[in-house]
N, C-alpha and C positions, 0 to 999 in steps of 0.2 A: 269774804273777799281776800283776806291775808291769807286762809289755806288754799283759795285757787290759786293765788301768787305764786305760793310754796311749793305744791305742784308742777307748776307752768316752770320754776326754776330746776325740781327736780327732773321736769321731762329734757329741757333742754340739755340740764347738766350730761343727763344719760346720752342725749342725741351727739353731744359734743364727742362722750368720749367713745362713742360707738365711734364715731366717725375718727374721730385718732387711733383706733386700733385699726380700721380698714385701711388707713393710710397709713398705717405701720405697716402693716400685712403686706399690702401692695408694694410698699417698698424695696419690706423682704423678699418678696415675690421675684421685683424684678433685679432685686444682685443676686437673687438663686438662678434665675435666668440668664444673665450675663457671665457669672460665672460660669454655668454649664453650657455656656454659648445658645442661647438660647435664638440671636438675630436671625430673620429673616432674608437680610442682605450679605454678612462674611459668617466669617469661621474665624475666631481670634486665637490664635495658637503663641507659646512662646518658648523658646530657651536662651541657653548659657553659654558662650560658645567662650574661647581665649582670644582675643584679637589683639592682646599685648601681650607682653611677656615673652617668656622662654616658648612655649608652646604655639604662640599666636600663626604658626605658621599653616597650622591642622583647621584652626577655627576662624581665618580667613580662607579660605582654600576650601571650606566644609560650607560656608555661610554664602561663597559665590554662586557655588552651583545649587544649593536647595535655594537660594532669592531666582536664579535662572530659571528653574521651573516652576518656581510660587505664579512668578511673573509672565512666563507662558501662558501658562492655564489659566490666567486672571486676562489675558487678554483674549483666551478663547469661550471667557463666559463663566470661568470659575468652576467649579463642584457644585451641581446642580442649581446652579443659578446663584451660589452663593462668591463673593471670593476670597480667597483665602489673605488675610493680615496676620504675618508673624514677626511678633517683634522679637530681637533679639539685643541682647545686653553683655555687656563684657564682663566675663570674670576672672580671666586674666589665670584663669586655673587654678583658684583658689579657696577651698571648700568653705573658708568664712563667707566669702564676699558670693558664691553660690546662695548658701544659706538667706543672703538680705537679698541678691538679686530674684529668689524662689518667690520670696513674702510681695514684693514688689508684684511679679508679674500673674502670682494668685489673687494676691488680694487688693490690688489696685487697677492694674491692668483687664483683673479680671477672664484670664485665657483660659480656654476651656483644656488644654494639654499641652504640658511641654514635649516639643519633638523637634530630634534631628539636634539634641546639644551635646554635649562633649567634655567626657571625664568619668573614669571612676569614681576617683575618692571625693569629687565634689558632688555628682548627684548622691554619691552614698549619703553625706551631711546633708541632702536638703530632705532628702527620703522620707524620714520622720513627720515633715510639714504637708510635702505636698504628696503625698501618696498615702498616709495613715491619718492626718488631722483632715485635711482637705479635699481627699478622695477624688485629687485629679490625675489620671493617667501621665508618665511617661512615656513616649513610645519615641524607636528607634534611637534609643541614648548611643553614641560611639564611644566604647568601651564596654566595662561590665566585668565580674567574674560568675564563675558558676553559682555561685550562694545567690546569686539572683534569679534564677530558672529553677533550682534545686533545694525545696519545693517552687513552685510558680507564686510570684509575687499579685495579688491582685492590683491592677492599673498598670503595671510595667512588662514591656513589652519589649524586645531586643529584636536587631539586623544583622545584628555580626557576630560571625562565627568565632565561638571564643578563643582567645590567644591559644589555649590549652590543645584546641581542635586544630591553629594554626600549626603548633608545633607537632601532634599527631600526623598529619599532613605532611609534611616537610621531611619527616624520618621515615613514611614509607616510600616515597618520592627517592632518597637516596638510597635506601637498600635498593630497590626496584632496578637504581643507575647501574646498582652492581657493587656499593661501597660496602666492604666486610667488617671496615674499621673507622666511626665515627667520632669528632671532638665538636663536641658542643661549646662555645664558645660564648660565653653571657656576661652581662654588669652583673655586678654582685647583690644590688637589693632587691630585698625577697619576693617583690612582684616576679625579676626577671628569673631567679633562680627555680621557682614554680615555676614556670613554664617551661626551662631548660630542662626540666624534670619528666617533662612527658614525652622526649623523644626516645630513651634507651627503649618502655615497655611496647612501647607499638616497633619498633625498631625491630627489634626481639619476637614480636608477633608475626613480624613479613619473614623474616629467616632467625631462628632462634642462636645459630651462630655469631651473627653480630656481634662485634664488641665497642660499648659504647663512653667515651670519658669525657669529664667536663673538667673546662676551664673559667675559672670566672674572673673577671677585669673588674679595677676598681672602675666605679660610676664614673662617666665625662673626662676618663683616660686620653689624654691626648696623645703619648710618646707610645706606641704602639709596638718599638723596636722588640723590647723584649718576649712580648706576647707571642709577635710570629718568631721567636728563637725556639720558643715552647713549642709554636705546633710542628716547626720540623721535626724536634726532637722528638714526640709523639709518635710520626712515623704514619699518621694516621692517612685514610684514602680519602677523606672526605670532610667538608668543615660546616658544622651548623650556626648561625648568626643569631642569635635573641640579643639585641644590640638597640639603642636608637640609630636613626640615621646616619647624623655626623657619625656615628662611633665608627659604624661599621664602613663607611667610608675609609675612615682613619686607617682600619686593619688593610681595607682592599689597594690602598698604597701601598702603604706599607709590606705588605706580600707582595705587592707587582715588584717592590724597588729590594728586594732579598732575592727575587729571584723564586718564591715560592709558587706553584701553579698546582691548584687542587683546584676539583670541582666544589663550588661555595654555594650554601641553600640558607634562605633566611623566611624570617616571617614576616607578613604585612606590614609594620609598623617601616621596614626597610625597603619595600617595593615602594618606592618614592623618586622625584624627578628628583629631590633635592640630595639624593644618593649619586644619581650619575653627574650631577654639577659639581659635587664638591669630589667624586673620584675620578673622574672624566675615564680614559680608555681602560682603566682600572676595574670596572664596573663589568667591562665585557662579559661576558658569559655567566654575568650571577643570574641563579634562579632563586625564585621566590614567589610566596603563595599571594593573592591581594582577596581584596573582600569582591572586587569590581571587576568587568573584564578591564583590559590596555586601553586607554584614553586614547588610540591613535589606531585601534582597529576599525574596518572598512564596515563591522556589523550595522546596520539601518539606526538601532536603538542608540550605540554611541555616538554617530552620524548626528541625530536629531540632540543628543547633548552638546555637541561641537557646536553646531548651528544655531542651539540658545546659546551659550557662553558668548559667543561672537556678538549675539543682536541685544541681549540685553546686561549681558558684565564685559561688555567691551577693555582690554587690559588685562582683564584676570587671568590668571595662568589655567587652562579647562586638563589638569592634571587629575593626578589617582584621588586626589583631595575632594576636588572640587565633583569628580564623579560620586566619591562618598553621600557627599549632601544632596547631591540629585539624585541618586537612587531613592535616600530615605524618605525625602518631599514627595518623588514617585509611590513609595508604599501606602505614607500618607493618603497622600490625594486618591488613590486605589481605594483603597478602604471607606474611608470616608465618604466616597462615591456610593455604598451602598446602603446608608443608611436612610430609612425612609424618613421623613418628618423633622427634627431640628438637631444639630450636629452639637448634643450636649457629651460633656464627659464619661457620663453613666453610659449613651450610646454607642459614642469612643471606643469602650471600655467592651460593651456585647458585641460591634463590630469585629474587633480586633480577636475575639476568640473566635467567631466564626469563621474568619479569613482561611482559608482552607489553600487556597491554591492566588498566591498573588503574584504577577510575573513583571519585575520592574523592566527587564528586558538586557540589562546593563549588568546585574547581579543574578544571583540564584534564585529561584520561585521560592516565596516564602512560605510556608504553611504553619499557622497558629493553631492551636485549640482552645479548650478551658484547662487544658492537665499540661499543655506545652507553647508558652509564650515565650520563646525563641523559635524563631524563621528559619531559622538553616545551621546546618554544622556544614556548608558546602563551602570551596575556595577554588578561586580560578590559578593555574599555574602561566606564571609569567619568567621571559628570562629577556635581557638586559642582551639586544641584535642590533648592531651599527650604531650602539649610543641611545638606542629606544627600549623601551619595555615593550614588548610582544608577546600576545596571550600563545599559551600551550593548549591545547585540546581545549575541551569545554569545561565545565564546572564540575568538581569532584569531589567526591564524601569521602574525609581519613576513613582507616579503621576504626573499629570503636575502640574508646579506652577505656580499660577495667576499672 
């Protein structure tokens, strides 16, 4: 009787912890599932965007227009039935507070990719976590440098054309105008000086005579007086801007109120509304390359982003910003559309290199593979008509840079 006892306890013992391990498993089961976005009903996505700070102006402006189109599509049924939930969290542009907002929205939130967030040096700090430990893709971050494409990073995935291509672009655009002798004009830390770096060789590759010199400004210069002394004295025909906004602002007074009149070519980061508000008639005739067509062109595709902005971010300003984020929620939701069965990370991740030919309709058709996760080297040329940004021709590929 006491060995059937002993038994009868040993089986159940077993029965118990069989049954704790399947409800272990299970459980596991279902955060590997949440985590890879496993649900039936959305697609949980998240990023970082600045909505304080010095930068907050990029990651409210980027966060209007991708909630514009989340919110679209979620009232026309979603991605395959599912709809899309991204949350997003502020980081104020700060690669620490990046790094806790990553752990948060991998490992609590649970989202199957962060997209459409914004920064360099803060996704480069979360990278480690959530791209090498956690093996969730980034896609469409705003920002990036080459070292991210060159090799292809696995999970990371990029929309914009890099700064580097920006400035390729922008120095055949003024040889092209007929400039023999260009001043590159830049802040001095060495993100901006890299980039001010790649307009002499492509410069030099549209017409080898070209002669090309750079100027560099301390960071967040406000007194601009002596700077435009230097470029008369230069002599130069043509002036290139690797500037922030405000800055370049700053100079484009500053020249108007000297009396200086060059033709002036800048890169994305200054094709911004917030360039002709703070330069007002000053601005006139700058060109400049954007990631996006003109927020104010008649095309059907930025038509229908006007039309979101209006019905669902009532107030927001539907600028170059806020087209940013809707492109990228556009590429998003593009892709994502293709996937058969449940919209986990690892599928993210086979999507995204299949993506061959994506047409946001607003930006340049993106084409991924498995050897090339960046979408485009392409820029739309815009120039600053009656106080507006007005797209130039259509979308354009620099030369290539050696």
């Amino acid at each position: 009787m006491f060995r059937t006892q002993r038994k009868l306890r040993r089986a159940t013992g077993a029965m118990a912890v069989l049954a704790a391990v399947a409800l272990t498993a299970n459980a596991c089961a279902g955060q590997d599932s949440a985590t890879a976005g496993g649900s039936s009903s959305e697609i949980h996505i998240g990023a970082w965007l600045p909505l304080t700070g010095a930068t907050a102006t990029y990651g409210v402006g980027e966060k209007a227009g991708a909630d514009a189109y989340f919110k679209m599509v979620n009232a026309q049924g979603g991605v395959n039935g599912r709809k899309i939930r991204w949350t997003v969290k502020d980081n104020a542009a700060d690669p620490q507070q990046t790094v806790q907002i990553a752990r948060e929205l991998v490992g609590q939130d649970k989202v199957v990719a962060i997209v459409n967030a914004n920064g360099t040096s803060q996704a480069e700090a979360a990278f480690p976590f959530v791209l090498n430990q956690s093996k969730v893709p980034v896609l469409n971050e705003v920002g990036g440098t080459e070292s991210w494409y060159k090799p292809p990073r696995t999970g990371l995935f990029g929309t914009q054309t890099l700064y580097e291509d920006q400035a390729a672009a922008i120095a055949a655009w003024a040889v092209q105008d007929g400039a023999k002798k260009i001043l590159v004009v830049h802040s001095d830390p060495a993100a901006f000086v890299n980039v001010a770096k790649q307009v002499e060789p492509v410069a030099k590759k549209v017409d080898s005579s070209v002669e090309v010199d750079q100027l560099p400004v301390k960071y967040q210069t406000t007194d601009y007086t002596p700077v435009i002394s230097k470029v008369k004295a230069a002599k130069t025909q043509a002036v290139v801007l690797i500037l922030t906004s405000p800055e370049a602002a700053t100079f484009l007074k500053e020249a108007k109120l000297q009396g200086l009149s060059l033709p002036t070519y800048a890169y994305a980061p200054v094709a911004a509304e917030s360039t002709i508000a703070l330069a007002k008639d000053a601005a006139e005739g700058l060109k400049a390359v954007q990631l996006v067509k003109a927020p104010s062109d008649n095309d059907p595709a930025v038509k229908e982003f006007r039309t979101a902005m209006a019905k669902y971010e009532p107030g927001q300003d539907a600028g170059f910003l806020a087209l940013w984020g809707w492109s990228n929620a556009k590429v998003f939701a593009e892709i994502a559309k293709t996937i058969k069965g449940p919209v986990t990370s690892k599928a993210l991740t086979a999507a995204y290199e299949k993506a061959s030919s994506v047409d946001p309709g607003v930006s340049p058709v993106m084409k991924f593979s498995a050897s090339d996760h960046l979408g485009t080297r392409s820029v739309q040329r815009v120039v600053v008509k009656n106080g507006v940004w007005t797209s130039v021709g259509d979308f354009y590929t620099p030369p290539a840079r050696d």
